[in-house]
mmCIF entry with sequence, helices, sheets and N, C-alpha, C, O atoms, coordinates in Angstrom:
data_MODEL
# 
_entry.id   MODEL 
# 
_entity.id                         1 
_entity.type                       polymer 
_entity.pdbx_number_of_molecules   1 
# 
_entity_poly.entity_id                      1 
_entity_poly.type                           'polypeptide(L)' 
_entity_poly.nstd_linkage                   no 
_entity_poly.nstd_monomer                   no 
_entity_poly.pdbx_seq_one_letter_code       
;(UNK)(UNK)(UNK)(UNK)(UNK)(UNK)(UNK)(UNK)(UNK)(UNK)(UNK)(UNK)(UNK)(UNK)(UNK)(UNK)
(UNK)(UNK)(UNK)(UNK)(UNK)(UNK)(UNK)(UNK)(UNK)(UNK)(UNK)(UNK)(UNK)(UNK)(UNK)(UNK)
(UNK)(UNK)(UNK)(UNK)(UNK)(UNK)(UNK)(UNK)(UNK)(UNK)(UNK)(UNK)(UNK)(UNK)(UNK)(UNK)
(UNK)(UNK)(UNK)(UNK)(UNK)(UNK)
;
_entity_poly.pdbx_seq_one_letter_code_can   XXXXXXXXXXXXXXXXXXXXXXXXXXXXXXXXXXXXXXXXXXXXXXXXXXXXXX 
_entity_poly.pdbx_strand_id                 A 
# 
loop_
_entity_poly_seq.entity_id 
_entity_poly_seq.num 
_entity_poly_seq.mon_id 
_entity_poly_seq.hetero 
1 1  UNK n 
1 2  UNK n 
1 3  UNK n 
1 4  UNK n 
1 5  UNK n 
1 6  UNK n 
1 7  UNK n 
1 8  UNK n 
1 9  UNK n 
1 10 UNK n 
1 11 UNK n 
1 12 UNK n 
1 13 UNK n 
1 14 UNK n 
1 15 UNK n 
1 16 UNK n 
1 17 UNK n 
1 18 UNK n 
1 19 UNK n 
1 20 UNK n 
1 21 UNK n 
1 22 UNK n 
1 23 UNK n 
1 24 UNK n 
1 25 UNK n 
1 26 UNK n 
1 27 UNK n 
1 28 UNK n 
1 29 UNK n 
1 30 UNK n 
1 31 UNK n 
1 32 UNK n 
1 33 UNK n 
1 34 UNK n 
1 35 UNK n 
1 36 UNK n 
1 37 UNK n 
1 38 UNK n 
1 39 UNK n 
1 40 UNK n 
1 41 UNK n 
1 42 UNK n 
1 43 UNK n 
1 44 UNK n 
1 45 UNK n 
1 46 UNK n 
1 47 UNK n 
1 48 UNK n 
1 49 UNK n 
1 50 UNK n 
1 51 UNK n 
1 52 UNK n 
1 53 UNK n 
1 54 UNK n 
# 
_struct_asym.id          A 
_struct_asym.entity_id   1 
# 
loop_
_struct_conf.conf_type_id 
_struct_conf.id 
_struct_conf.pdbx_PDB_helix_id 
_struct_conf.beg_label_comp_id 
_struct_conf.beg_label_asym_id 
_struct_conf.beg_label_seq_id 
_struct_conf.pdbx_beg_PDB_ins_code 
_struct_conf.end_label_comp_id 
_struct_conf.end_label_asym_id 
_struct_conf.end_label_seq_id 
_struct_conf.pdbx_end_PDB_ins_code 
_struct_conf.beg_auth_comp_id 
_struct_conf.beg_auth_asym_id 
_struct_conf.beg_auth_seq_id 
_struct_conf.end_auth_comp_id 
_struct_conf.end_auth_asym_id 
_struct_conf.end_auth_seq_id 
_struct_conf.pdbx_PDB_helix_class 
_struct_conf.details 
_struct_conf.pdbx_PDB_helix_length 
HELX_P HELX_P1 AA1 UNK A 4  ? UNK A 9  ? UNK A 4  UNK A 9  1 ? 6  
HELX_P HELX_P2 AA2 UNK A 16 ? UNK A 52 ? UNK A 16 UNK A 52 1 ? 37 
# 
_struct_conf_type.id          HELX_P 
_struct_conf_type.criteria    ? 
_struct_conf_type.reference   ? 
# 
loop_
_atom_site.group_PDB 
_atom_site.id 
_atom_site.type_symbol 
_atom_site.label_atom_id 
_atom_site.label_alt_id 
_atom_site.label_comp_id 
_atom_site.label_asym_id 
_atom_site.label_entity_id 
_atom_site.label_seq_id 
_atom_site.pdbx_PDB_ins_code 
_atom_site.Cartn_x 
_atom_site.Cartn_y 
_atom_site.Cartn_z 
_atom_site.occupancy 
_atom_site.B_iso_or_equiv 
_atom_site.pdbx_formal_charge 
_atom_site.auth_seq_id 
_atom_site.auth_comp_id 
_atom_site.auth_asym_id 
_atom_site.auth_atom_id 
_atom_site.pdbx_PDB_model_num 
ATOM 1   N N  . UNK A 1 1  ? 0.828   -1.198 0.000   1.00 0.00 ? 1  UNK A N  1 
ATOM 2   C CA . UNK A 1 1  ? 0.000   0.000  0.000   1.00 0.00 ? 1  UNK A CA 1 
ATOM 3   C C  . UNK A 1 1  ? 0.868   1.256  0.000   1.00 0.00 ? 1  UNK A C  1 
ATOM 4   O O  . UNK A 1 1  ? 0.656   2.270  -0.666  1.00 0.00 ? 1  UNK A O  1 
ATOM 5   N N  . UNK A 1 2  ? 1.949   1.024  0.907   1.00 0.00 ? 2  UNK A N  1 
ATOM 6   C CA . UNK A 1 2  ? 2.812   2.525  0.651   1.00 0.00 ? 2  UNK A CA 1 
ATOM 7   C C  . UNK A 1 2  ? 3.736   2.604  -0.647  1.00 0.00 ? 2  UNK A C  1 
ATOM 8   O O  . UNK A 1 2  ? 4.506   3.563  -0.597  1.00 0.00 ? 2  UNK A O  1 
ATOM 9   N N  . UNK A 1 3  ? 3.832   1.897  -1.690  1.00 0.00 ? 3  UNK A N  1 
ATOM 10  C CA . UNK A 1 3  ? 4.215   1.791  -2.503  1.00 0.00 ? 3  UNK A CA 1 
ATOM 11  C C  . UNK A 1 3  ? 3.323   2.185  -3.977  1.00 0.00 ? 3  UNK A C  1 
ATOM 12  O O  . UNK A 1 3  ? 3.773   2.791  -4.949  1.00 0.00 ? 3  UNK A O  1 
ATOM 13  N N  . UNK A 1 4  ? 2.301   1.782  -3.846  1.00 0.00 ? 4  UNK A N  1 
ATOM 14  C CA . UNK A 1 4  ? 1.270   2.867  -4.424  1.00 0.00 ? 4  UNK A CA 1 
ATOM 15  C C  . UNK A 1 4  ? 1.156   4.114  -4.344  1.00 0.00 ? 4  UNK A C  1 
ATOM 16  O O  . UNK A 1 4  ? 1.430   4.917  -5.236  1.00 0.00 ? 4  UNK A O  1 
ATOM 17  N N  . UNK A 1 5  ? 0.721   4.365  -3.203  1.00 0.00 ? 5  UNK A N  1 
ATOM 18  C CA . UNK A 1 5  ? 0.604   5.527  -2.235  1.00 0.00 ? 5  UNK A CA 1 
ATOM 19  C C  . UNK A 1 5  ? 2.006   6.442  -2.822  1.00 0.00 ? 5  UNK A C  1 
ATOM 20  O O  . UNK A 1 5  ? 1.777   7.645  -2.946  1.00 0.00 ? 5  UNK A O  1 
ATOM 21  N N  . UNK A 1 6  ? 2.983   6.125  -3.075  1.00 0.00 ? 6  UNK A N  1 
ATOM 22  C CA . UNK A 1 6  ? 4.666   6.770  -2.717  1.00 0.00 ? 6  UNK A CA 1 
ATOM 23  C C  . UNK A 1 6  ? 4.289   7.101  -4.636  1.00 0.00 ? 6  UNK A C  1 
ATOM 24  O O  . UNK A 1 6  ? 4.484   8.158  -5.236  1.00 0.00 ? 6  UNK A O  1 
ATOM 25  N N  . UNK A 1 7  ? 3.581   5.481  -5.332  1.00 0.00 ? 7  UNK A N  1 
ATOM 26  C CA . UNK A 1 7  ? 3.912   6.172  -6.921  1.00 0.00 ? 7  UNK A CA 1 
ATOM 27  C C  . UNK A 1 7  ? 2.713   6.856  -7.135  1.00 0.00 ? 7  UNK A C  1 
ATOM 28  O O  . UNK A 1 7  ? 2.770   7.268  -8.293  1.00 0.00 ? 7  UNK A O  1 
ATOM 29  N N  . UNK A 1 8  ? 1.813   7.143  -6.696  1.00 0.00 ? 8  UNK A N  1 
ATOM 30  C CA . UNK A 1 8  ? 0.905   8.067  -6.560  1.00 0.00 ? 8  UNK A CA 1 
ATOM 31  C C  . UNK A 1 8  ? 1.305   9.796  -6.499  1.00 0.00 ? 8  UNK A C  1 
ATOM 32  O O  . UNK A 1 8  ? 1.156   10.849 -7.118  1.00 0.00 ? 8  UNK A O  1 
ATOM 33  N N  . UNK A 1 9  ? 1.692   9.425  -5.723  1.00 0.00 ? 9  UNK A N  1 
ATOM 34  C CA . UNK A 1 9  ? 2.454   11.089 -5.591  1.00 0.00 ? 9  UNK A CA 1 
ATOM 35  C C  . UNK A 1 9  ? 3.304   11.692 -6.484  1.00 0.00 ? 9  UNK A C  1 
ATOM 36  O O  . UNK A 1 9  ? 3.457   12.913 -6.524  1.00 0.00 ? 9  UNK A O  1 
ATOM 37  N N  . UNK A 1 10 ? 3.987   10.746 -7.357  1.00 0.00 ? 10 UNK A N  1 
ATOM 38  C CA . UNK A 1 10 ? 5.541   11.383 -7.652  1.00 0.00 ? 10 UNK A CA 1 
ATOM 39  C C  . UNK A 1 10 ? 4.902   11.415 -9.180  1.00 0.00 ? 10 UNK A C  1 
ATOM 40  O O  . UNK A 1 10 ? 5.277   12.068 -10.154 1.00 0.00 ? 10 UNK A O  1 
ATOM 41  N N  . UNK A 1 11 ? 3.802   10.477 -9.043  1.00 0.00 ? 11 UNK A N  1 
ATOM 42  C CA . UNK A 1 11 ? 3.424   10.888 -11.069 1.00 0.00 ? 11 UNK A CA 1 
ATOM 43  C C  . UNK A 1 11 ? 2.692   11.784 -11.462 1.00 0.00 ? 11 UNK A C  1 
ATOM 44  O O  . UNK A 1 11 ? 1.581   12.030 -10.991 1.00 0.00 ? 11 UNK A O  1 
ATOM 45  N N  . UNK A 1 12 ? 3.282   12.426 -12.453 1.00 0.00 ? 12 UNK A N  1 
ATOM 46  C CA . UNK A 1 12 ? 3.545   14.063 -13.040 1.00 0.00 ? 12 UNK A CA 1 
ATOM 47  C C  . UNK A 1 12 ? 2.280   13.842 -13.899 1.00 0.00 ? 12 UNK A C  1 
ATOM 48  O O  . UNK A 1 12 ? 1.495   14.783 -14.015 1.00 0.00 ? 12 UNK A O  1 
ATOM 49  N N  . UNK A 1 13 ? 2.035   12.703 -14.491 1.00 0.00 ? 13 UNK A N  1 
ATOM 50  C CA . UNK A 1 13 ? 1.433   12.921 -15.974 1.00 0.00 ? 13 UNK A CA 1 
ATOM 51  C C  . UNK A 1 13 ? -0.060  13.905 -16.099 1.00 0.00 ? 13 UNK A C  1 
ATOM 52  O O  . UNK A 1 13 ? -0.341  14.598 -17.077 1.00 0.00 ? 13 UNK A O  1 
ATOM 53  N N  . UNK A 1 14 ? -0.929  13.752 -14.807 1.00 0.00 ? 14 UNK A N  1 
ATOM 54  C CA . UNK A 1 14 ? -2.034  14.465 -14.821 1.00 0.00 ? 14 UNK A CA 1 
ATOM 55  C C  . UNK A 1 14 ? -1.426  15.922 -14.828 1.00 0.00 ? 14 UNK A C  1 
ATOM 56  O O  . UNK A 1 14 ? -1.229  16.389 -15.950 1.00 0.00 ? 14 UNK A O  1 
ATOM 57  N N  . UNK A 1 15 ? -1.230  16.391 -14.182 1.00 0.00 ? 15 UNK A N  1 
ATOM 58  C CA . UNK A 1 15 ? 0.189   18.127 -13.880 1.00 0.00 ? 15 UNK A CA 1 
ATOM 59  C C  . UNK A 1 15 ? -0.245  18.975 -15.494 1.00 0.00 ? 15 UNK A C  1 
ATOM 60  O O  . UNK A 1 15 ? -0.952  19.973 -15.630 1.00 0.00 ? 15 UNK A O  1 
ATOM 61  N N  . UNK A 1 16 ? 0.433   18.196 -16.525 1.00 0.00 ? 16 UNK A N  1 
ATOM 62  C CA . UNK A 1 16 ? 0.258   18.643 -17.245 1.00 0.00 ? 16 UNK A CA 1 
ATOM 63  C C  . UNK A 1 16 ? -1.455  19.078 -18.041 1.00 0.00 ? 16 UNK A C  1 
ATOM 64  O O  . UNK A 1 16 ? -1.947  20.005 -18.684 1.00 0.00 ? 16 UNK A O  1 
ATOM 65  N N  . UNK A 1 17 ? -1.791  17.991 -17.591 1.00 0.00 ? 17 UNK A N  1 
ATOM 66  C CA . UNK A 1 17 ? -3.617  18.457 -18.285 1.00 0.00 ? 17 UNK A CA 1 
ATOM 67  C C  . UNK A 1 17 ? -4.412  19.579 -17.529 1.00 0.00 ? 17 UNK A C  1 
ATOM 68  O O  . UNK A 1 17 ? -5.038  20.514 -18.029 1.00 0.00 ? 17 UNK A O  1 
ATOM 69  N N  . UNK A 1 18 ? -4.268  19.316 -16.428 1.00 0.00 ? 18 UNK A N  1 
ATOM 70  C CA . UNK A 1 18 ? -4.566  20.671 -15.560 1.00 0.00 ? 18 UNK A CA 1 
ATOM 71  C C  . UNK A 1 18 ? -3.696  22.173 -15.946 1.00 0.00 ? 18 UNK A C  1 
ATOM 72  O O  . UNK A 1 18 ? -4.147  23.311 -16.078 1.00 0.00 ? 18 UNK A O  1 
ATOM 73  N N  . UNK A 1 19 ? -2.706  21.815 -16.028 1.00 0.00 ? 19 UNK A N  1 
ATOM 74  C CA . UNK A 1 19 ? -2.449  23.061 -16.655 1.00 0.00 ? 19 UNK A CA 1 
ATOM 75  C C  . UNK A 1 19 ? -2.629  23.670 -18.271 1.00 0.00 ? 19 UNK A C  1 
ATOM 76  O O  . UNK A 1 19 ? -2.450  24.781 -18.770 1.00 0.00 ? 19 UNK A O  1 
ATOM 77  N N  . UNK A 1 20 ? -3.017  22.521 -18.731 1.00 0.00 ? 20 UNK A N  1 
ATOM 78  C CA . UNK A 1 20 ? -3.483  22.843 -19.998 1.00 0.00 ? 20 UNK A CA 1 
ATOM 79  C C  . UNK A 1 20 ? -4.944  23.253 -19.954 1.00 0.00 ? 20 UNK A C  1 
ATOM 80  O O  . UNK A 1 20 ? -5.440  23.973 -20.821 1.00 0.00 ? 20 UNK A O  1 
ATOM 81  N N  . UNK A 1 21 ? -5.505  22.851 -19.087 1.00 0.00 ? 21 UNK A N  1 
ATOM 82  C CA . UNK A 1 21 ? -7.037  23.557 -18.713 1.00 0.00 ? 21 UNK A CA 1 
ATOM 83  C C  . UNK A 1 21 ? -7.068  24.999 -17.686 1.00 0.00 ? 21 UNK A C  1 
ATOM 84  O O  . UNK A 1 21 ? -7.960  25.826 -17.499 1.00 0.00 ? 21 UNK A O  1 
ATOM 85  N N  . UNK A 1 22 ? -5.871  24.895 -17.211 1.00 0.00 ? 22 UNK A N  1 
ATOM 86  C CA . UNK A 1 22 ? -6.264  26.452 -16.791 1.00 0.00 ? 22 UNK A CA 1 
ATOM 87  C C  . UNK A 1 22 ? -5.989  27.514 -17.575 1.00 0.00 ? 22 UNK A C  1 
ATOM 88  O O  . UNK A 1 22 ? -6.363  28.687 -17.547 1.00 0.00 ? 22 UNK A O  1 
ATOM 89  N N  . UNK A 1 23 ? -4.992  26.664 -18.547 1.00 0.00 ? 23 UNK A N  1 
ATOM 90  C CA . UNK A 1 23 ? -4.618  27.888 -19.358 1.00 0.00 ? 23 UNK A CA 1 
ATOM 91  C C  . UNK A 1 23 ? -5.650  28.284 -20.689 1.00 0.00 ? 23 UNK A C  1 
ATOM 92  O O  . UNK A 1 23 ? -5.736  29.386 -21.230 1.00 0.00 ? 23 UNK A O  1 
ATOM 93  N N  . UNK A 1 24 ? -6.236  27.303 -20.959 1.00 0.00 ? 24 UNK A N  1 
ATOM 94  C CA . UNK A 1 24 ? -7.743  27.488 -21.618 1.00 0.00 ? 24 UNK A CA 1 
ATOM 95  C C  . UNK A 1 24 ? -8.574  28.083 -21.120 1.00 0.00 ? 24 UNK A C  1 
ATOM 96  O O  . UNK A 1 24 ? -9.201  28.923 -21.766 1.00 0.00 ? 24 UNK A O  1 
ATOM 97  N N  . UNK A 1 25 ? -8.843  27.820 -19.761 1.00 0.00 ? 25 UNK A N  1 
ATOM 98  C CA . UNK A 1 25 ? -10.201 28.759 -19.000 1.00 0.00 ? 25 UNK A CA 1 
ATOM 99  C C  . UNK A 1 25 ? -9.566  30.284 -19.400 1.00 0.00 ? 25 UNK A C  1 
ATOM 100 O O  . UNK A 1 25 ? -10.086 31.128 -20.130 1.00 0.00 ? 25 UNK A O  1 
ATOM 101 N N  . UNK A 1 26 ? -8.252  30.358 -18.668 1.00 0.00 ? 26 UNK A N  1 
ATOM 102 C CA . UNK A 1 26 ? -7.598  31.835 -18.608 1.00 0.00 ? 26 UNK A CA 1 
ATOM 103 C C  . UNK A 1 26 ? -8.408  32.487 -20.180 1.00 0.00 ? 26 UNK A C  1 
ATOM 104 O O  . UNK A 1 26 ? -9.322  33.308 -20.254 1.00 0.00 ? 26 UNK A O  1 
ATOM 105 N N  . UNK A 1 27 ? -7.567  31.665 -21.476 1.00 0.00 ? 27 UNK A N  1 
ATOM 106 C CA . UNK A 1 27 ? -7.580  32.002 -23.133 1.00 0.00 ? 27 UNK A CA 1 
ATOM 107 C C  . UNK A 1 27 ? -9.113  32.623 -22.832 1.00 0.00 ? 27 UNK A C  1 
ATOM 108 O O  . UNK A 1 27 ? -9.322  33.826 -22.676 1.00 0.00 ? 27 UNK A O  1 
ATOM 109 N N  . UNK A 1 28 ? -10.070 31.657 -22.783 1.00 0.00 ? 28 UNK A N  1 
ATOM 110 C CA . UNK A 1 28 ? -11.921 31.686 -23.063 1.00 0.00 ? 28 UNK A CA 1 
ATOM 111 C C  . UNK A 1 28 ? -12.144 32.703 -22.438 1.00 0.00 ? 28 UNK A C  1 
ATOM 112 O O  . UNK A 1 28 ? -12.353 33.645 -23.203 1.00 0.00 ? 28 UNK A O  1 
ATOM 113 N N  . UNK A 1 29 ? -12.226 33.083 -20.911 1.00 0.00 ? 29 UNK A N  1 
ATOM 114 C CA . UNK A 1 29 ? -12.591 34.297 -20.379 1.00 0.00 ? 29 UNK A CA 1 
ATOM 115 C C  . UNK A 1 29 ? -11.687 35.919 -20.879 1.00 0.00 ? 29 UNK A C  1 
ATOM 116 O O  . UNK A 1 29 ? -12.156 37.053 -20.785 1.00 0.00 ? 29 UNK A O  1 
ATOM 117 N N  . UNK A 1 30 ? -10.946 35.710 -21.160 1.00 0.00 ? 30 UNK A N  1 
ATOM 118 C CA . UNK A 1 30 ? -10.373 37.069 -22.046 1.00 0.00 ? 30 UNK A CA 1 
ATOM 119 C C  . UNK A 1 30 ? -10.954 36.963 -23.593 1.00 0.00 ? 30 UNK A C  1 
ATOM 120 O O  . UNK A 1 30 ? -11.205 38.081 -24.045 1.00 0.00 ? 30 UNK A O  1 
ATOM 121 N N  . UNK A 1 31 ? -11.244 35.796 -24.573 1.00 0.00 ? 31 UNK A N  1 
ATOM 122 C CA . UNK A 1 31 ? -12.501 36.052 -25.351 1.00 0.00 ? 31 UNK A CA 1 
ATOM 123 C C  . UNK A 1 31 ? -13.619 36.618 -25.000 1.00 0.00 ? 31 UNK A C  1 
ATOM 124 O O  . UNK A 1 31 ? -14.217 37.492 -25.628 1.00 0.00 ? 31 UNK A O  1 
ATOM 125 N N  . UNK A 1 32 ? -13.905 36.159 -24.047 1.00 0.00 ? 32 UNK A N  1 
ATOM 126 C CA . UNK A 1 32 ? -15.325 36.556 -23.765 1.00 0.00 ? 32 UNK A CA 1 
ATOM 127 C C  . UNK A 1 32 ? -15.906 37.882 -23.666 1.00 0.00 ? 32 UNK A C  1 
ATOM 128 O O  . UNK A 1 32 ? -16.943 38.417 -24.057 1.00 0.00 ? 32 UNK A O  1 
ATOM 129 N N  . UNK A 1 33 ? -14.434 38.374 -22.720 1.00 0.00 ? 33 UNK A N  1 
ATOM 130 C CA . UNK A 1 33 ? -14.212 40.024 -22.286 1.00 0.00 ? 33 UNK A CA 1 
ATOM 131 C C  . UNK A 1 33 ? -14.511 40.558 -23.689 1.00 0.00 ? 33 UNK A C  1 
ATOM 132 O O  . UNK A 1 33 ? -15.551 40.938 -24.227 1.00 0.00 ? 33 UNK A O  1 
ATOM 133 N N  . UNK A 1 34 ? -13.353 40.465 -24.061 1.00 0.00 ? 34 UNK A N  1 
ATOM 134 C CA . UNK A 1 34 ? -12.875 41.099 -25.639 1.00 0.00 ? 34 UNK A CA 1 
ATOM 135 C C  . UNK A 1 34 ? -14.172 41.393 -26.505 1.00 0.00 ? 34 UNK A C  1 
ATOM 136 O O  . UNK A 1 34 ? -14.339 42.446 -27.121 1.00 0.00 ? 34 UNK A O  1 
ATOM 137 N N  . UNK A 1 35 ? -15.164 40.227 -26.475 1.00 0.00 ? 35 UNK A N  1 
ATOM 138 C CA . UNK A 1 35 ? -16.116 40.044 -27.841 1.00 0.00 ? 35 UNK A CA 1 
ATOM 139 C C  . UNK A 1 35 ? -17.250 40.745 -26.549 1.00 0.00 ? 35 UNK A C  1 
ATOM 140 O O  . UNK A 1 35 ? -17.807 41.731 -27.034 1.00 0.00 ? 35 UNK A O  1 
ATOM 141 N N  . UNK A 1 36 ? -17.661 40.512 -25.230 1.00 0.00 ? 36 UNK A N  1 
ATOM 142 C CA . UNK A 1 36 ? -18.119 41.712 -24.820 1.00 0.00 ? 36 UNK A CA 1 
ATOM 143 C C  . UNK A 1 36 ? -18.053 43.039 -24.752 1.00 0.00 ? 36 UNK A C  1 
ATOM 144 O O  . UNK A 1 36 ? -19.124 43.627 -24.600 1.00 0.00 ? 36 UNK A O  1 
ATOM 145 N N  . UNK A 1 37 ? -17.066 43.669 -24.825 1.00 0.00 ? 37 UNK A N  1 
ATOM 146 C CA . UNK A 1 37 ? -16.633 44.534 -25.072 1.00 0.00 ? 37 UNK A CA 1 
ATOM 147 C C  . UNK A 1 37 ? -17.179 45.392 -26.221 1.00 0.00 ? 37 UNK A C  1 
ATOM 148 O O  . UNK A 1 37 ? -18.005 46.304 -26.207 1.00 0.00 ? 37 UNK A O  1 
ATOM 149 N N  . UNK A 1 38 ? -16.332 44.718 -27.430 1.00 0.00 ? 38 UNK A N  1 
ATOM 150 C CA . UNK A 1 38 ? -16.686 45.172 -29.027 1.00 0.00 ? 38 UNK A CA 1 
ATOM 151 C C  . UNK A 1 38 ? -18.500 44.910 -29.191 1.00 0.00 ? 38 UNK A C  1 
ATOM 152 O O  . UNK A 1 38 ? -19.001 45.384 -30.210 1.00 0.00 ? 38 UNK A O  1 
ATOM 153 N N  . UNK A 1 39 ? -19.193 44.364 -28.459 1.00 0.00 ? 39 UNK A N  1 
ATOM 154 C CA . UNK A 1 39 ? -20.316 43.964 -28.929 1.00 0.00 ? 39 UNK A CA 1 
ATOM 155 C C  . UNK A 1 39 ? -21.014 45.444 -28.319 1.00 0.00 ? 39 UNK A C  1 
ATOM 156 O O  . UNK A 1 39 ? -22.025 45.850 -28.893 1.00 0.00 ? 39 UNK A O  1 
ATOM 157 N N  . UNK A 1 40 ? -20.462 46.231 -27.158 1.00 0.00 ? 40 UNK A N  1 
ATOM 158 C CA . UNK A 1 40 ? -20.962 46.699 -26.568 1.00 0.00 ? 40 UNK A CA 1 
ATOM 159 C C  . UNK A 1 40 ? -20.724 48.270 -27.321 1.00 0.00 ? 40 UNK A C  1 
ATOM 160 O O  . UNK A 1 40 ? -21.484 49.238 -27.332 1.00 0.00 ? 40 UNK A O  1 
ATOM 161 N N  . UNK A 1 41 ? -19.563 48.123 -27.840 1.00 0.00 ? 41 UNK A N  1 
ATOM 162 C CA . UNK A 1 41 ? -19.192 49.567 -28.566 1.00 0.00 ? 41 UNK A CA 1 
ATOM 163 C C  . UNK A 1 41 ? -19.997 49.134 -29.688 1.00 0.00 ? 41 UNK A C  1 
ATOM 164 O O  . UNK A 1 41 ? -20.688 50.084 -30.056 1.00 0.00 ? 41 UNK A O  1 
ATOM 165 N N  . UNK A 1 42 ? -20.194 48.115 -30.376 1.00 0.00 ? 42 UNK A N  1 
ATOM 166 C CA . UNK A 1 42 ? -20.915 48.042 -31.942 1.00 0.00 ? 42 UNK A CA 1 
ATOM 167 C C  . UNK A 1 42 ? -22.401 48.380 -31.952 1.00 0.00 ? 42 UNK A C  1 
ATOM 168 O O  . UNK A 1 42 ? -22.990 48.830 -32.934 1.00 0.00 ? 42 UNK A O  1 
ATOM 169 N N  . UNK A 1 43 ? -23.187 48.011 -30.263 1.00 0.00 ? 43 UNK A N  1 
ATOM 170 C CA . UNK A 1 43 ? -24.331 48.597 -30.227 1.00 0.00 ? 43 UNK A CA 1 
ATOM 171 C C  . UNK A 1 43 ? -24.473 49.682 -30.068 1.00 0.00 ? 43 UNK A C  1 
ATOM 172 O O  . UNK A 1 43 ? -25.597 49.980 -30.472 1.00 0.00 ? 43 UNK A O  1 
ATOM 173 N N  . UNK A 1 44 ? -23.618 51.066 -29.440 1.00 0.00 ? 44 UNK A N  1 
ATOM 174 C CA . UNK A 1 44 ? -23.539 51.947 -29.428 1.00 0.00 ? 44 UNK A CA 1 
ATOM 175 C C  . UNK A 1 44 ? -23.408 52.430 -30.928 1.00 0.00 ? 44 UNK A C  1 
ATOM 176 O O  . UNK A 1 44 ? -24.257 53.245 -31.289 1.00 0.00 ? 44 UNK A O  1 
ATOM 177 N N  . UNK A 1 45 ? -22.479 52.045 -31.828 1.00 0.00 ? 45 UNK A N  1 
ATOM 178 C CA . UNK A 1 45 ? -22.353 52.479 -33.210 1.00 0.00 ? 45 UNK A CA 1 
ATOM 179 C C  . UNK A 1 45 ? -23.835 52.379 -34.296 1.00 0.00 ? 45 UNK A C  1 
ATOM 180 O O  . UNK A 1 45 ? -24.127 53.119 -35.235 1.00 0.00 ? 45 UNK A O  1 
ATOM 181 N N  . UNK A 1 46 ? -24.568 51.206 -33.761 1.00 0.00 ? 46 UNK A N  1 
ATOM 182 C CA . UNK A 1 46 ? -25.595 51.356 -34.320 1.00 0.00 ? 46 UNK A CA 1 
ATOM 183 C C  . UNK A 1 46 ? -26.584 51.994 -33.911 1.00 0.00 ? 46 UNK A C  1 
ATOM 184 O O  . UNK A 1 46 ? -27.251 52.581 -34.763 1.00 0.00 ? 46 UNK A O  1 
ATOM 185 N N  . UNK A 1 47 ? -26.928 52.069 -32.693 1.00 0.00 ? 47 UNK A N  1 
ATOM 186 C CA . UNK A 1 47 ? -28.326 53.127 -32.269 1.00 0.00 ? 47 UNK A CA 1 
ATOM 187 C C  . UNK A 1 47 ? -27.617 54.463 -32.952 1.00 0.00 ? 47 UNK A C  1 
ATOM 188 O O  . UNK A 1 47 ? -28.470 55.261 -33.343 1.00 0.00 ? 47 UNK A O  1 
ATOM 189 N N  . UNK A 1 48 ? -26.320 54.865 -33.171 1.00 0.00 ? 48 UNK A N  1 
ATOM 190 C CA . UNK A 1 48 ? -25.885 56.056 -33.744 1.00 0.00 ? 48 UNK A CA 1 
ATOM 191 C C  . UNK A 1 48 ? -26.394 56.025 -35.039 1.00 0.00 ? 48 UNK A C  1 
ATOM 192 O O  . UNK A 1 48 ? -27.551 56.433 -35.147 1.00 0.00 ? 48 UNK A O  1 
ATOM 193 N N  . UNK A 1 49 ? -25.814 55.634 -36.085 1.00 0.00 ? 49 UNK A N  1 
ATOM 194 C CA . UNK A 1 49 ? -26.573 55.490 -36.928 1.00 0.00 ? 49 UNK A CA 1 
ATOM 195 C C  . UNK A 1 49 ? -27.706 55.480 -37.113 1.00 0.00 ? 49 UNK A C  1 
ATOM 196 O O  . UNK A 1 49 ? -28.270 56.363 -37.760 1.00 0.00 ? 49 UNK A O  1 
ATOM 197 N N  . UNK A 1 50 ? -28.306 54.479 -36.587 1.00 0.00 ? 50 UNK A N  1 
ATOM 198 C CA . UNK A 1 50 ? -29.635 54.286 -36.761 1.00 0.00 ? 50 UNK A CA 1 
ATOM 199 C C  . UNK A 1 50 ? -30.395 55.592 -36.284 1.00 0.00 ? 50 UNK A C  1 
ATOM 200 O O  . UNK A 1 50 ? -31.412 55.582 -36.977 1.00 0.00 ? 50 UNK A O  1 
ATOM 201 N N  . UNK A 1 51 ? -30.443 56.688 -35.488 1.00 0.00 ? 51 UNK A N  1 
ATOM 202 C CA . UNK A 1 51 ? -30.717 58.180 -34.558 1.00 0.00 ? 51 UNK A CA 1 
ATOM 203 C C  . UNK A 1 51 ? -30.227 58.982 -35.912 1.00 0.00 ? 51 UNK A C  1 
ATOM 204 O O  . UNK A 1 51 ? -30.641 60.138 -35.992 1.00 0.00 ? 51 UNK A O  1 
ATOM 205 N N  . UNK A 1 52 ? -29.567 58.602 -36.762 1.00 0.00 ? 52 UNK A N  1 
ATOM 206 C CA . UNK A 1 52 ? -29.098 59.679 -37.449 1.00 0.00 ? 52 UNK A CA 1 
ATOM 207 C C  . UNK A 1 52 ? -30.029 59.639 -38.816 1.00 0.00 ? 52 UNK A C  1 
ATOM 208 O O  . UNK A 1 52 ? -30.376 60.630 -39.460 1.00 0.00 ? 52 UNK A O  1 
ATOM 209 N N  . UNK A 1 53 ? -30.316 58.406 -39.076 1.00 0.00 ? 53 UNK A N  1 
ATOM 210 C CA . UNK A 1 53 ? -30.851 58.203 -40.401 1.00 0.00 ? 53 UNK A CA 1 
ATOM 211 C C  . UNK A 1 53 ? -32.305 58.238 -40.154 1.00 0.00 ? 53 UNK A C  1 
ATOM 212 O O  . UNK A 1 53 ? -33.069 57.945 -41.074 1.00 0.00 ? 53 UNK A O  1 
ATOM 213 N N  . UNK A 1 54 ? -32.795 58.604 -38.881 1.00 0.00 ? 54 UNK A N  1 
ATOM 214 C CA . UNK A 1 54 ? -34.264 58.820 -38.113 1.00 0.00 ? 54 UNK A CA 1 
ATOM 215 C C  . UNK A 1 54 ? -34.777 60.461 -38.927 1.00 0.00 ? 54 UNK A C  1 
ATOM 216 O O  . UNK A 1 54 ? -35.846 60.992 -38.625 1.00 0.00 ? 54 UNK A O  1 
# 
């Protein structure tokens, strides 16, 4: 059992997938920002327009 237990601990291989998923969450939520953002200035650009051609 402590020999499990001992190679339990020392193996790396999961390490890497987790950090490949945080670094995805990180990527997705700065999309998200970003395309919130622009979505929010593009509705502003259109009620402009659209007020102007009224």
């Amino acid at each position: 059992m402590r020999k499990l237990i001992s190679r339990f601990l020392k193996d790396q291989s999961g390490a890497t997938a987790i950090e490949y998923a945080i670094i995805a969450g990180g990527i997705s939520i700065l999309i998200v920002t970003a395309v919130n953002g622009m979505g929010t200035t593009l509705s502003g650009k259109f009620n402009s327009v659209n007020n102007s051609l009224q």
